[in-house]
GURO-64033 format. One line per field, with one value per residue: residue number from 1; y, z, x of N, C-alpha, C in turn. Coordinates in steps of 0.1 Angstrom, whole numbers, plus 2048, in hexadecimal, padded with zeros to 3 digits. Atoms other than C-alpha are relative to their C-alpha. Example, Ala and Ser with C-alpha at 12.3 -4.5 7.8 and 13.67 -1.06 7.14 Angstrom:
// residues 2
pos [1 | 2]
n.yy [7F4 | 7F5]
n.zz [800 | 800]
n.xx [809 | 7F7]
ca.yy [7D3 | 7F5]
ca.zz [84E | 847]
ca.xx [87B | 889]
c.yy [80C | 80B]
c.zz [800 | 808]
c.xx [809 | 7F8]
This chain:
// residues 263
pos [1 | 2 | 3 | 4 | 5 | 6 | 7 | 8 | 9 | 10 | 11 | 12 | 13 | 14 | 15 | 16 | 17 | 18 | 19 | 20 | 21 | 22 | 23 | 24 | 25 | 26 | 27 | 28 | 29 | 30 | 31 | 32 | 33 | 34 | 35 | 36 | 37 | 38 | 39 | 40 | 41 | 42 | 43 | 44 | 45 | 46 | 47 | 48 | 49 | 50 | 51 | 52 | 53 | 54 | 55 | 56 | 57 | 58 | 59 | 60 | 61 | 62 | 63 | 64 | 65 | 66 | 67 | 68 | 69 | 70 | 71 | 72 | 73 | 74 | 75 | 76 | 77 | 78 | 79 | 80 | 81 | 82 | 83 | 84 | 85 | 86 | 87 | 88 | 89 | 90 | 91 | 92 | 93 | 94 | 95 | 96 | 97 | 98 | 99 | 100 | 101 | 102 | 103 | 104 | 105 | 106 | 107 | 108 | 109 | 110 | 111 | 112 | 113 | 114 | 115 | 116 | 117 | 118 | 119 | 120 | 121 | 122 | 123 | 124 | 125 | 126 | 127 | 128 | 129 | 130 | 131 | 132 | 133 | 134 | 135 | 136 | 137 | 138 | 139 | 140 | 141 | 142 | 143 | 144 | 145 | 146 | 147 | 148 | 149 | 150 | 151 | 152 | 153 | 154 | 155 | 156 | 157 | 158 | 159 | 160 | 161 | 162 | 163 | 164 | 165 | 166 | 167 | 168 | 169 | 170 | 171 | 172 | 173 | 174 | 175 | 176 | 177 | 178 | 179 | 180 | 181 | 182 | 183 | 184 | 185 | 186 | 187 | 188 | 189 | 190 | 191 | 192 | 193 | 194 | 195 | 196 | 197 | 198 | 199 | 200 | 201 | 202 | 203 | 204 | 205 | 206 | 207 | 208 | 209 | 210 | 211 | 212 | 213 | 214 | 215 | 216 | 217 | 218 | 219 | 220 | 221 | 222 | 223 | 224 | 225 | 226 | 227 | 228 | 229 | 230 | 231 | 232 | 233 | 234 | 235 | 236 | 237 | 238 | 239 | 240 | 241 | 242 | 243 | 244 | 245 | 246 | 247 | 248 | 249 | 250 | 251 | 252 | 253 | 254 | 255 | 256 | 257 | 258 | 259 | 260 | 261 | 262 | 263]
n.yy [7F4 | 800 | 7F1 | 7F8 | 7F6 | 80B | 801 | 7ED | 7FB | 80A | 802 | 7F8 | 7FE | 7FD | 7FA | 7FB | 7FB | 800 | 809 | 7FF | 7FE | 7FE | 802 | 807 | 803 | 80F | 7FF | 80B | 806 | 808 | 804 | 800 | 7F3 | 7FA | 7FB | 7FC | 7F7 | 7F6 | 800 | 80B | 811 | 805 | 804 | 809 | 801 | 806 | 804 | 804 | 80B | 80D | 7FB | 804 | 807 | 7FA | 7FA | 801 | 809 | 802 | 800 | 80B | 810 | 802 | 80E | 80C | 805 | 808 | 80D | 7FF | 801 | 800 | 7FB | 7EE | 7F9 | 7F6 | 7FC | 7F5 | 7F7 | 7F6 | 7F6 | 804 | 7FF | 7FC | 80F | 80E | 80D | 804 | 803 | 80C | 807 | 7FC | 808 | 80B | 803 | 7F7 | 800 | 7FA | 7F2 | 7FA | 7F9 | 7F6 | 7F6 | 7F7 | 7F4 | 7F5 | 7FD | 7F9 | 80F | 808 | 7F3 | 802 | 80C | 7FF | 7F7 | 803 | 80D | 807 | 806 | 7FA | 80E | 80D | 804 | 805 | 7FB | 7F6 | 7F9 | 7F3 | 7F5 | 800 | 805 | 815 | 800 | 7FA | 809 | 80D | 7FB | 800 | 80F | 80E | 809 | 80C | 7FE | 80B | 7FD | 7F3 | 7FF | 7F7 | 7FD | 7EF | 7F7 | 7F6 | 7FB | 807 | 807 | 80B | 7F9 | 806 | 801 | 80E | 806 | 804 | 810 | 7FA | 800 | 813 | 807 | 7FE | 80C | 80F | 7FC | 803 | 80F | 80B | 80B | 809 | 7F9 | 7FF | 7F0 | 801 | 7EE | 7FE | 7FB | 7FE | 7F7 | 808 | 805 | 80D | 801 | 7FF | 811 | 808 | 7FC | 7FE | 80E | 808 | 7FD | 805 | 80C | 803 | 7FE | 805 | 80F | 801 | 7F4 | 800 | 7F9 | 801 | 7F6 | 7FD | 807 | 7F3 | 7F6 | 7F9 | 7FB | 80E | 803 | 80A | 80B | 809 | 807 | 801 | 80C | 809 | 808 | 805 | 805 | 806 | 800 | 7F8 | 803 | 804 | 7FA | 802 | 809 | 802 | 7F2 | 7F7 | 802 | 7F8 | 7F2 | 803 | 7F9 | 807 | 7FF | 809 | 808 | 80F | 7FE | 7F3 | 809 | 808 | 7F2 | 7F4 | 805 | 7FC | 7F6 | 805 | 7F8 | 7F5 | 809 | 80E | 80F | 80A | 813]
n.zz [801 | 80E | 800 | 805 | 809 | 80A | 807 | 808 | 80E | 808 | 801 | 7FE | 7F1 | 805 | 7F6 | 7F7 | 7F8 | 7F9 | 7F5 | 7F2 | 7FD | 80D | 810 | 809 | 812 | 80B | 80C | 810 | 805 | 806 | 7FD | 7F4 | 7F7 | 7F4 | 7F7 | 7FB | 7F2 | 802 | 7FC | 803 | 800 | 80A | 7F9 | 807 | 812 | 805 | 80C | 808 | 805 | 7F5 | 7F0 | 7EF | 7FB | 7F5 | 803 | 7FB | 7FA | 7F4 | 803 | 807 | 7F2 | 7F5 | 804 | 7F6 | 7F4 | 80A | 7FB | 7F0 | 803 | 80E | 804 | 7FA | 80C | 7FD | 7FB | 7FD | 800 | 7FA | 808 | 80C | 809 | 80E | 7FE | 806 | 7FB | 807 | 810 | 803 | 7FB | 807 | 809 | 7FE | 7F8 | 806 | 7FA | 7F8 | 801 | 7F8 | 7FA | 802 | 7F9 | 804 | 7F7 | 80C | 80E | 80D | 807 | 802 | 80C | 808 | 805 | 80A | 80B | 806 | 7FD | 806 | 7F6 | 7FE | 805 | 7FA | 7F7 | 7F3 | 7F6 | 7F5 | 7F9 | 7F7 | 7FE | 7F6 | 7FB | 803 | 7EF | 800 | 808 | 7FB | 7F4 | 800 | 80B | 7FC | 80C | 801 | 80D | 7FE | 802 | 7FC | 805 | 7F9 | 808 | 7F5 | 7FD | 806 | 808 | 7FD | 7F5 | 7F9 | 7F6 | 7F4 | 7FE | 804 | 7FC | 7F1 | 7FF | 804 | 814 | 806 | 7FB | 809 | 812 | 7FD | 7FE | 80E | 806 | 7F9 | 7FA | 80D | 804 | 802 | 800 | 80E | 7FE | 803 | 7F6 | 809 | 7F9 | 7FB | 7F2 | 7FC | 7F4 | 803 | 807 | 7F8 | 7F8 | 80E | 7FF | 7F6 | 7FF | 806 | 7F5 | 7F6 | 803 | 80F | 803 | 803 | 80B | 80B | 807 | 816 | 80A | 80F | 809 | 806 | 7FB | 7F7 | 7F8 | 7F8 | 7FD | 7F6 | 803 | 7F3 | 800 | 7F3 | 801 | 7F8 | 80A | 7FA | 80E | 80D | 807 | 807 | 80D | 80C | 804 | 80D | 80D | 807 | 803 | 808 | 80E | 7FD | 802 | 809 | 808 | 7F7 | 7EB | 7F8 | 7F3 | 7F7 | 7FE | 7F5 | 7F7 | 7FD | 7F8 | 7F3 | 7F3 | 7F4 | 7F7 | 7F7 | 7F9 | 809 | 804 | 80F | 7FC | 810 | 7FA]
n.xx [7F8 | 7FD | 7FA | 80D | 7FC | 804 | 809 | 806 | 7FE | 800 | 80B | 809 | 802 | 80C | 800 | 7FA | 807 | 7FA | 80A | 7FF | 7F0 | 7F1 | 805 | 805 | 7FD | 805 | 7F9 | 800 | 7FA | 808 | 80E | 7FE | 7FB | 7FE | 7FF | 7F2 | 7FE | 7F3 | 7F1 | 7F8 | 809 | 80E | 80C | 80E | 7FA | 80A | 7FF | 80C | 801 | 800 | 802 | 800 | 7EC | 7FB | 7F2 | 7F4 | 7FF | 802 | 80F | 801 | 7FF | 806 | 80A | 800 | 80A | 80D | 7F7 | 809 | 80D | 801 | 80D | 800 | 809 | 7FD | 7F3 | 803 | 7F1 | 7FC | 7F6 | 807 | 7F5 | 807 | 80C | 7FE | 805 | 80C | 803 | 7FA | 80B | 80F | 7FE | 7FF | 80C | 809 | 80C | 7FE | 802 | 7F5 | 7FE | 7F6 | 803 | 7F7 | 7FE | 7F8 | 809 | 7F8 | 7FF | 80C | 7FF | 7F7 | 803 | 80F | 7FF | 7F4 | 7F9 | 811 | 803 | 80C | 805 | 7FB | 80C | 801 | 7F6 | 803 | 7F3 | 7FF | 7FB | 806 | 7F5 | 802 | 800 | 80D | 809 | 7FB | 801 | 809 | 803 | 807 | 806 | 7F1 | 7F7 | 7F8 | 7ED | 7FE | 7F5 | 7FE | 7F2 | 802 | 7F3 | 800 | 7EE | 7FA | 802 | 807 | 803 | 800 | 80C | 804 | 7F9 | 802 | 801 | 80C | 804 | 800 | 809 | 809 | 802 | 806 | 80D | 80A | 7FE | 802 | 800 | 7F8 | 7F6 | 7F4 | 7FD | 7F2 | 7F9 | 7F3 | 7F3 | 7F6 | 7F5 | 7EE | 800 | 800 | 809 | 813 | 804 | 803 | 80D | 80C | 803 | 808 | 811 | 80C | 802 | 80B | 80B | 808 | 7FB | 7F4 | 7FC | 7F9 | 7FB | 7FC | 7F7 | 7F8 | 7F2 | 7F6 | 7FF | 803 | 811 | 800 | 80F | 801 | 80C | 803 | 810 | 80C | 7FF | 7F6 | 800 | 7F5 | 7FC | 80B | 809 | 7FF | 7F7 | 80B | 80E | 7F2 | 802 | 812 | 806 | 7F7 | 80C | 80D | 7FC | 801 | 7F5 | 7F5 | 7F7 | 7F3 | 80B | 7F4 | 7EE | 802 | 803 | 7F7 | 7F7 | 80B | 7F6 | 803 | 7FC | 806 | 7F9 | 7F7 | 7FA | 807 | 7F8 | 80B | 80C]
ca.yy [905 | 917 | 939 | 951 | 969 | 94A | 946 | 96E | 96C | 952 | 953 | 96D | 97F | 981 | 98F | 99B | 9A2 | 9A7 | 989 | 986 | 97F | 987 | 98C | 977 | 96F | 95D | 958 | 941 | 92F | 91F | 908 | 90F | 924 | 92A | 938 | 948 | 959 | 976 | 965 | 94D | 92C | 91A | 918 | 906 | 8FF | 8F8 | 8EA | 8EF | 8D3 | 8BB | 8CF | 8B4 | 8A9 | 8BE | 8D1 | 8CF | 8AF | 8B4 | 8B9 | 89A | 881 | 88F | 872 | 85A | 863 | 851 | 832 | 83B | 83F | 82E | 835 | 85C | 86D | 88E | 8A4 | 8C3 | 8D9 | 8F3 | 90C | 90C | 91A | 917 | 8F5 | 8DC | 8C3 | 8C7 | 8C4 | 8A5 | 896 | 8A1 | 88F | 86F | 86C | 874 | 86E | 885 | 8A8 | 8BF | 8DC | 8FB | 911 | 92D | 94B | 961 | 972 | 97E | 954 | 94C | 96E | 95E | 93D | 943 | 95A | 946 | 922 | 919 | 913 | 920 | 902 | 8E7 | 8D0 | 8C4 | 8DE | 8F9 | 916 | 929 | 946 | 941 | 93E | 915 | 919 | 92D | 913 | 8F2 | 903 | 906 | 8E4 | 8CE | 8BA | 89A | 893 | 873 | 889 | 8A8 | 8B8 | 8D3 | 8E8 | 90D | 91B | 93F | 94A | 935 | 92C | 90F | 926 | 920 | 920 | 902 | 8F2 | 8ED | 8CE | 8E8 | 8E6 | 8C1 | 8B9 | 8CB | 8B9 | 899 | 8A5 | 8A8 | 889 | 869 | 84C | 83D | 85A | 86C | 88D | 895 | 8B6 | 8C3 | 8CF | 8E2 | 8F9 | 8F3 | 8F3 | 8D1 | 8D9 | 8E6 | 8C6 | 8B4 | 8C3 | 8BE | 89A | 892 | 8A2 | 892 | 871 | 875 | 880 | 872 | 84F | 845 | 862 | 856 | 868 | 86E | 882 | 896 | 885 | 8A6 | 8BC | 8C9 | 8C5 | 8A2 | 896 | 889 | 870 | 865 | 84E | 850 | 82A | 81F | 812 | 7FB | 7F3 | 7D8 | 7E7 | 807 | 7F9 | 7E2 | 7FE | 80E | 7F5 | 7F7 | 81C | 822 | 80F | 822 | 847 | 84D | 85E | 851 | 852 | 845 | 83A | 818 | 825 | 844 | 82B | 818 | 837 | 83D | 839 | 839 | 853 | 842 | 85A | 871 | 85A | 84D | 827 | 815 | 7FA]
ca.zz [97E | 95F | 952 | 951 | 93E | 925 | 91F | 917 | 8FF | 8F0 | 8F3 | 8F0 | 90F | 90D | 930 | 94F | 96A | 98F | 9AB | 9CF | 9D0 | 9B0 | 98F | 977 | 956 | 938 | 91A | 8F7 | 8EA | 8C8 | 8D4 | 8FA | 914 | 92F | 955 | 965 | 98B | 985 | 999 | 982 | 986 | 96E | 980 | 95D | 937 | 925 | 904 | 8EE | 8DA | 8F6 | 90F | 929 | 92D | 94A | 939 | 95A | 96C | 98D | 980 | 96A | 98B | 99D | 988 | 9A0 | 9B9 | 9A1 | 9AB | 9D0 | 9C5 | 9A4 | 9A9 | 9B1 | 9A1 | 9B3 | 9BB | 9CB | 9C1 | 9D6 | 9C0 | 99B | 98C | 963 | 96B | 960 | 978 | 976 | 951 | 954 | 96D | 95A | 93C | 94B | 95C | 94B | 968 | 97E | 98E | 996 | 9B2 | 9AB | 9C7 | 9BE | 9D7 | 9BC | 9A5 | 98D | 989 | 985 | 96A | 957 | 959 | 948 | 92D | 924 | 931 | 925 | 946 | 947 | 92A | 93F | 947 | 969 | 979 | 991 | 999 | 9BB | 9C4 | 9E4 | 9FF | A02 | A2B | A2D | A13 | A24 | A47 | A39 | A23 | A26 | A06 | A06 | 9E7 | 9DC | 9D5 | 9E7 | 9D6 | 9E9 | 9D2 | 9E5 | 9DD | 9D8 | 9C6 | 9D6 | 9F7 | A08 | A1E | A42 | A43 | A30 | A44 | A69 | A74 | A71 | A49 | A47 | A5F | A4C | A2A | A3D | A46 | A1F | A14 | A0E | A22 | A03 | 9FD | 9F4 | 9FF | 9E1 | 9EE | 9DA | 9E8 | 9DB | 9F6 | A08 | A2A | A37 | A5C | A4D | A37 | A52 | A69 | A49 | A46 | A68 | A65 | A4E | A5A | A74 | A65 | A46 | A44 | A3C | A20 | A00 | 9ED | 9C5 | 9BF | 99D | 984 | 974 | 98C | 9B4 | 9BB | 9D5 | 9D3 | 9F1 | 9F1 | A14 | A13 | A2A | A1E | A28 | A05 | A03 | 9E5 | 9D4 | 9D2 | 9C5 | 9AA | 9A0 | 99F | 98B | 971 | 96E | 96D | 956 | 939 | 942 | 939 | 918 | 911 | 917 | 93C | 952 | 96F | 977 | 972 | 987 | 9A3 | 9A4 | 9B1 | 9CD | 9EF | A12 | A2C | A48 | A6D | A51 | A47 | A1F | A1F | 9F8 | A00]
ca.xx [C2F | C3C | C4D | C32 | C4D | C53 | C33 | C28 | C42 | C38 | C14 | BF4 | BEC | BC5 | BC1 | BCE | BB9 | BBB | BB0 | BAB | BD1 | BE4 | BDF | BD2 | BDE | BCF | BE3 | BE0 | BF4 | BE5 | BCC | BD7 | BCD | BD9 | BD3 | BF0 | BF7 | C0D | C23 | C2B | C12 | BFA | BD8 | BC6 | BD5 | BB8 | BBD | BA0 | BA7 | BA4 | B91 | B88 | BB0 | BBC | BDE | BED | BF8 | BEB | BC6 | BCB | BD0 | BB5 | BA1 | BAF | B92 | B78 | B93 | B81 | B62 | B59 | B34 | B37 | B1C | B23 | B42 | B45 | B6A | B74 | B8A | B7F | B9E | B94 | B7C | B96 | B8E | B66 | B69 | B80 | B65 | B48 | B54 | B60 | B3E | B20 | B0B | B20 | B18 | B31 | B2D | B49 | B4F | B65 | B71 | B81 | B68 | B82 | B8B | B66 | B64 | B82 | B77 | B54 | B66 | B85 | B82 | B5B | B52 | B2E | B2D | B33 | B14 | B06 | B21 | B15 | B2D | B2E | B39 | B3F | B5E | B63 | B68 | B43 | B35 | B42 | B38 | B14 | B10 | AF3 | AF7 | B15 | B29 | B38 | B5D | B65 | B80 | B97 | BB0 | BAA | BCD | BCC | BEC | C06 | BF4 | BE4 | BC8 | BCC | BA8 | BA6 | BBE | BAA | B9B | B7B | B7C | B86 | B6C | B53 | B5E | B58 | B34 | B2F | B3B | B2C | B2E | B44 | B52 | B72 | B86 | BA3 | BBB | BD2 | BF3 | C0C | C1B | C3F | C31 | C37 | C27 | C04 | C05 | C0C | BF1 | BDA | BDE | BDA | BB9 | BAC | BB7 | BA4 | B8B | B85 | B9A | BBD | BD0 | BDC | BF4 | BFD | C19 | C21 | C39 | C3E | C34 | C34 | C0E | C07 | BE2 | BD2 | BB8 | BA3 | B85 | B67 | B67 | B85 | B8F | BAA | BC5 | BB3 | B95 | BA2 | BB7 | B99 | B81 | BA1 | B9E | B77 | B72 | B90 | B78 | B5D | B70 | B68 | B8B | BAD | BBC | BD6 | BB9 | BCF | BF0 | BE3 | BDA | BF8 | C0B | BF3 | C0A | BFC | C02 | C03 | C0E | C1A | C32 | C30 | C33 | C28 | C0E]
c.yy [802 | 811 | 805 | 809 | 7F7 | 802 | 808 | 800 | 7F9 | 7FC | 80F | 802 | 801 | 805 | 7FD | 806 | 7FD | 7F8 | 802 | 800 | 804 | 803 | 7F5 | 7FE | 7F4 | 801 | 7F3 | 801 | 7F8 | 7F7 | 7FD | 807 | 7FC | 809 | 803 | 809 | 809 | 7FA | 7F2 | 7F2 | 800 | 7FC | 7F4 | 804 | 7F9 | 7FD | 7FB | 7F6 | 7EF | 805 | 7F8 | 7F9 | 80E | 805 | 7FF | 7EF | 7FD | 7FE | 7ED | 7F0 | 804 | 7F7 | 7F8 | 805 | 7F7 | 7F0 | 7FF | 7FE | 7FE | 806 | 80E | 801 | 80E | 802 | 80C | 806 | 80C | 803 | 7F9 | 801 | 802 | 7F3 | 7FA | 7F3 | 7FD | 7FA | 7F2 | 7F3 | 802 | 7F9 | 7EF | 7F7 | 803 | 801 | 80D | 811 | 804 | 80E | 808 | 808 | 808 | 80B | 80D | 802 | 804 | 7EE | 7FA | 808 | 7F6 | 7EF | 800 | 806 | 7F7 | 7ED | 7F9 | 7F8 | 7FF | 7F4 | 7F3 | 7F9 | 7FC | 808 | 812 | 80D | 809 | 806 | 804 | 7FE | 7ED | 7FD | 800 | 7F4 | 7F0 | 803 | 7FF | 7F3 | 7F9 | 7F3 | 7F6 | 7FC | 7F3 | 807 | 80C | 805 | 80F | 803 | 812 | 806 | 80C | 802 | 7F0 | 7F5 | 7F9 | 807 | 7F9 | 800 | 7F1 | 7F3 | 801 | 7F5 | 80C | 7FC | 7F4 | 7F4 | 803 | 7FA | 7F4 | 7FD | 7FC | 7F9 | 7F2 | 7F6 | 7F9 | 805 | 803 | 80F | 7FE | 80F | 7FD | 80A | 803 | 804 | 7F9 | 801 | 7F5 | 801 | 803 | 7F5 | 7F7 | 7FE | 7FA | 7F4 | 7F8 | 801 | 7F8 | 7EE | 7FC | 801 | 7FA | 7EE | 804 | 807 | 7F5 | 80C | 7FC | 80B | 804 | 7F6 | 80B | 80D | 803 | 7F9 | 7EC | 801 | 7FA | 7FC | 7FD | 7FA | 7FD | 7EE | 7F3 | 7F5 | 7FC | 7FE | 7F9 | 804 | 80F | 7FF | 7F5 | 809 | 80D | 801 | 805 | 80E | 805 | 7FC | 807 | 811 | 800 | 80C | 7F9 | 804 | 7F6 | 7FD | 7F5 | 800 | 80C | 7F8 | 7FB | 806 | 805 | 7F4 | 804 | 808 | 7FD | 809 | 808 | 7FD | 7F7 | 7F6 | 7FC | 7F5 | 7FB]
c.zz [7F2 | 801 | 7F9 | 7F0 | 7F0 | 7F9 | 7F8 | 7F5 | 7F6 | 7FC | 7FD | 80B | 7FD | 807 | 80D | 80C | 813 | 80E | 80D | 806 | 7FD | 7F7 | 7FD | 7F4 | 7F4 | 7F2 | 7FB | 7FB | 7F0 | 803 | 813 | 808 | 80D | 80F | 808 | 809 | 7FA | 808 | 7FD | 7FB | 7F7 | 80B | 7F3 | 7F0 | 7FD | 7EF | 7FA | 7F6 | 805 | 80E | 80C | 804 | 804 | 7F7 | 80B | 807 | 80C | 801 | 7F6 | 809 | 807 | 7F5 | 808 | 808 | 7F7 | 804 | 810 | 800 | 7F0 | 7FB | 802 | 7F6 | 806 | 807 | 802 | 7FE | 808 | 7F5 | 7F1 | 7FB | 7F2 | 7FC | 7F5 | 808 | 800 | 7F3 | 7FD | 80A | 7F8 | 7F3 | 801 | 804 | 7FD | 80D | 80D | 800 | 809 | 806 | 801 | 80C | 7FD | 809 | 7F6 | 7F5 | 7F3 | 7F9 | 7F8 | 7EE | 7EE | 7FC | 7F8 | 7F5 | 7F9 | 7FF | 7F9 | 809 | 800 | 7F4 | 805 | 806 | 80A | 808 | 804 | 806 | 80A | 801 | 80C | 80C | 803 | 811 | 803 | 7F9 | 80C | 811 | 800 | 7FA | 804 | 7F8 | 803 | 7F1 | 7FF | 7FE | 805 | 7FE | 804 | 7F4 | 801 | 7FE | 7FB | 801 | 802 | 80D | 803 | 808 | 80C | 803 | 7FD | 804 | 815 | 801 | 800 | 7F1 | 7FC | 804 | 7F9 | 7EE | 805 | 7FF | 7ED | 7F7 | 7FE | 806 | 7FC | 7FB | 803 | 801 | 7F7 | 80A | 7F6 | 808 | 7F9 | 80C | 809 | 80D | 807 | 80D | 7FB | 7F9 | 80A | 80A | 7F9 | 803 | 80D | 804 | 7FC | 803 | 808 | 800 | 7F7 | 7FF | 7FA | 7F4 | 7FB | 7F9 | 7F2 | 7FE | 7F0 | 7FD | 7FC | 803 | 812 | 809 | 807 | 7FB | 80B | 802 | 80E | 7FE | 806 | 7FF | 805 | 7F5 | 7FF | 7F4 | 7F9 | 7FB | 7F9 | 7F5 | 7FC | 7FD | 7F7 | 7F5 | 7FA | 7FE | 7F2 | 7F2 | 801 | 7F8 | 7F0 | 7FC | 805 | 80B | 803 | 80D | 807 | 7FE | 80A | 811 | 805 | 805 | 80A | 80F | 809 | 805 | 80C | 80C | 7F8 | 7FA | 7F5 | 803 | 7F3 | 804 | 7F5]
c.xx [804 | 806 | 7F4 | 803 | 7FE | 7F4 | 7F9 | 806 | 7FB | 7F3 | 7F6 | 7FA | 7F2 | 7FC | 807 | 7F7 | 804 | 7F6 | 804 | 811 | 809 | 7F9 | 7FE | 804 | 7FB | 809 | 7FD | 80B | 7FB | 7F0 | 7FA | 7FB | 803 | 7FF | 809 | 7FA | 809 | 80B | 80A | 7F7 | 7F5 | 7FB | 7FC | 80A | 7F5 | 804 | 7F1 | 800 | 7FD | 7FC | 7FB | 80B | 802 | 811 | 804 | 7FE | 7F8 | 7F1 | 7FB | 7FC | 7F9 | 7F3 | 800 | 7F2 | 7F4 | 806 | 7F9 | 7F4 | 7FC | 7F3 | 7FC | 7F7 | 7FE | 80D | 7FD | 812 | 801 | 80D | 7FC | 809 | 7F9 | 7F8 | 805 | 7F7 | 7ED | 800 | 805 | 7F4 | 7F2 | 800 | 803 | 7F7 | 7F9 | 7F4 | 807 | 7FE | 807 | 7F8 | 80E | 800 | 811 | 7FF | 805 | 7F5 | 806 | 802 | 7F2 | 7FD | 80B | 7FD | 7F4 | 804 | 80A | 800 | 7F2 | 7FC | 7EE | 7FC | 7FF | 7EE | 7FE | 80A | 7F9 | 80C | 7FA | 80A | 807 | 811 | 7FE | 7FB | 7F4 | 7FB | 7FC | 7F7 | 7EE | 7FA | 7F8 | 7FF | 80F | 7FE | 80A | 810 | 7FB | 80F | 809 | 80B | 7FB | 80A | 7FC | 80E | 805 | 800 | 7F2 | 7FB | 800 | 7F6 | 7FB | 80B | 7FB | 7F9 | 7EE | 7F8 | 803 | 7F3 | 7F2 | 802 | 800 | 7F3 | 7FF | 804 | 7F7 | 803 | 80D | 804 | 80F | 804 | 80D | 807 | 808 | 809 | 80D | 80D | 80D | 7FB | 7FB | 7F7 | 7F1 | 7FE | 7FE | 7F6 | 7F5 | 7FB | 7FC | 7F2 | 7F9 | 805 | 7F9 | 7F2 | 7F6 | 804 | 814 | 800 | 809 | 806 | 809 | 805 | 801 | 80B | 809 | 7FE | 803 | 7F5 | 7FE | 7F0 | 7FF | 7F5 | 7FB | 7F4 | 7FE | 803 | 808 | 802 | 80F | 809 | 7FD | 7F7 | 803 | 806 | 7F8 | 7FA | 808 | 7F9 | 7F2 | 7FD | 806 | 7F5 | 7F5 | 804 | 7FE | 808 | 80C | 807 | 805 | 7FC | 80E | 809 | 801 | 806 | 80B | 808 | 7FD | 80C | 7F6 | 806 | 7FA | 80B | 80A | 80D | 801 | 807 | 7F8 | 7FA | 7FC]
């Protein structure tokens, strides 16, 4: 979250355009930009001085699934936003290929003009609704990564045991489903999770420090705290930039009958 007004005054608006839900706003800051909802929210702070570090928090911790899957060598994102998290996976992993599906063509528009998405190697962008995608999918994906909010909501589309069960389908074996979660409604969350519980394997959760947004972690695997806080340790040397991998990890709580309990 952040003050959009703040920011305008304080920044260069470079455009304004109008998406499936809301406006759009991009504004600079020195070496910053920024993606902004008119109603307020950072989608993507890209800092061209350091463009594969995620400006916001919530994009930063979805590294932990690499802690689920150390050997991933594909990911598939639902919601592209301004392709932090591809770019943060596409650099931590040289062998990894990312799959983009984007429903908003104004986001995809702004992301190829402003974020240097269309530079990104091994990464694929659709165009495509995620639901429709997921619904047709014959390829499996060692990370399937859900972050579908338009504006301010969690689509109730991507919240049936339809669209969990089809991100199971295109998982592998040893794979990993990530959601992000921002919104205040406790019952669709809770619906959520028991979905994929059932679907996928026991939900881990990684709260913000300094923000709102939960992560939630399930693995096809059935991966357990030792071996995610070894494979942690061993991946984090492997990143060839600095990250907080096994200090990420050490924050990850179960969600067991909807109920957090630290294990």
């Amino acid at each position: 979250m952040g003050s959009l007004k703040q920011a305008r005054n304080n920044s260069k608006t470079l455009c304004r355009i109008r998406g499936l839900a809301e406006d759009l706003i991009v504004t600079r800051k020195g070496a910053v930009i920024t993606l902004w909802s008119s109603a307020g929210i950072r989608h993507t702070v890209f800092d061209m001085n350091a463009p594969h570090l995620p400006g916001l928090e919530y994009a930063r911790n979805m590294l932990a699934a690499l802690a689920f899957c150390p050997k991933a060598r594909s990911c598939l994102v639902l919601g592209l936003g301004g392709g932090s998290v591809p770019r943060m996976l596409l650099k931590a992993s040289p062998h990894m290929e990312v799959e983009a599906v984007e429903i908003d063509p104004a986001i995809v528009e702004l992301a190829e003009k402003y974020f240097d998405i269309h530079a990104l190697p091994r990464c694929r962008i659709r165009l495509q609704d995620a639901v429709a995608f997921l619904g047709r999918c014959t390829s499996r994906y060692a990370i399937v990564m859900v972050d579908t909010y338009l504006g301010e909501q969690f689509p109730d589309q991507c919240a049936t045991r339809e669209f969990i069960m089809d991100a199971r389908k295109c998982l592998l074996d040893d794979g990993v489903l990530a959601v992000n979660w921002l919104s205040g409604d406790r019952r669709k969350r809770d619906t959520l999770l028991k979905m994929i519980e059932g679907s996928v394997g026991p939900v881990w959760q990684l709260p913000g420090l300094k923000s709102d947004n939960i992560l939630y972690f399930a693995s096809a695997g059935r991966a357990t705290r030792p071996a995610i806080l070894s494979a942690a340790v061993d991946v984090q040397t492997q990143i060839p930039f600095e990250n907080s991998l096994a200090r990420l990890v050490r924050r990850l709580e179960m969600v067991s009958a909807l109920e957090t309990r630290s294990i």
